[in-house]
N, C-alpha and C positions, 0 to 999 in steps of 0.2 A: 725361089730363094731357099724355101727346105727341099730336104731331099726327101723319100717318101719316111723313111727310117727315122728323122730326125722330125716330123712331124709328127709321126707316132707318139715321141718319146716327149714332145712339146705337149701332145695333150694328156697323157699321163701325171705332169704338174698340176698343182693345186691353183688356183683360181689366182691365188692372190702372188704365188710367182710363174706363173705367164704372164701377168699384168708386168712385174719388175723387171723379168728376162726381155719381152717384150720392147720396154722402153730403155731398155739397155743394149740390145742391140740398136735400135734404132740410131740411139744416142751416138755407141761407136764403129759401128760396122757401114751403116748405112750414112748417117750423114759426114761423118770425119770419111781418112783412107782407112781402108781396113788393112791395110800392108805395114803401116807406119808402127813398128815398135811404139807400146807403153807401159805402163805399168801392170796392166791386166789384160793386155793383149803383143803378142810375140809369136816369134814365126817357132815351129817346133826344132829343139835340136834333133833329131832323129828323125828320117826320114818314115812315112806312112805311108799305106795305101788310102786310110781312111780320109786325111787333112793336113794341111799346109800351117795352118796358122790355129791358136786355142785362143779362148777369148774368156778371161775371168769374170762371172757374176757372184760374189758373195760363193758360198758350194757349189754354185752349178757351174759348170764348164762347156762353152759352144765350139767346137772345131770346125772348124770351116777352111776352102779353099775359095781362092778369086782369079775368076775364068773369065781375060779382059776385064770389063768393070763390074762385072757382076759377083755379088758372094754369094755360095751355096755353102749353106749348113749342110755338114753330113751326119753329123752328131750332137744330141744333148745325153749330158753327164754331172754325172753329181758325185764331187770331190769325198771321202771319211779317211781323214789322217793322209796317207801315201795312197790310197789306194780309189780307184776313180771305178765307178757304175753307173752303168750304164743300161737301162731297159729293165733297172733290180738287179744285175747281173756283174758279177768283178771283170770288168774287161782291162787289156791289156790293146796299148795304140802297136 
């Protein structure tokens, strides 16, 4: 389900959001479709190499593609104003 990157970047979180990221993916990635437009989850307008689809938690941001039924995380990121970091880092999808 992560990729190695995105696990990395999972445990660099603090204790207490892995626990909420955790049960927020769960909640919409895993047990709902993770394809279906919502309000915090949407497929990217711009194409990427990184991810297909972002998935809102409060700041943090999971991108993720789904490959047949399975979703792989390729990134966690944390949203400041317009600008999205990733690893500590200003990344750009």
């Amino acid at each position: 389900m992560f990729a190695p990157d995105a696990a990395r970047q999972f445990k660099q979180l603090t204790a207490a959001e892995r626990s909420r990221l955790k049960e927020a993916i769960r909640a919409s990635l895993v047990e709902d479709d993770a394809t279906t437009a919502s309000r915090n989850r949407f497929a990217l307008r711009r194409p990427s190499q990184h991810a297909s689809f972002e998935f809102r938690a409060g700041e943090l941001r999971v991108f993720y593609r789904v490959v047949g039924d399975e979703v792989r995380i390729t990134l966690i990121g944390r949203k400041k104003g317009s600008r999205l970091f990733v690893g500590g880092k200003r990344f750009t999808l």
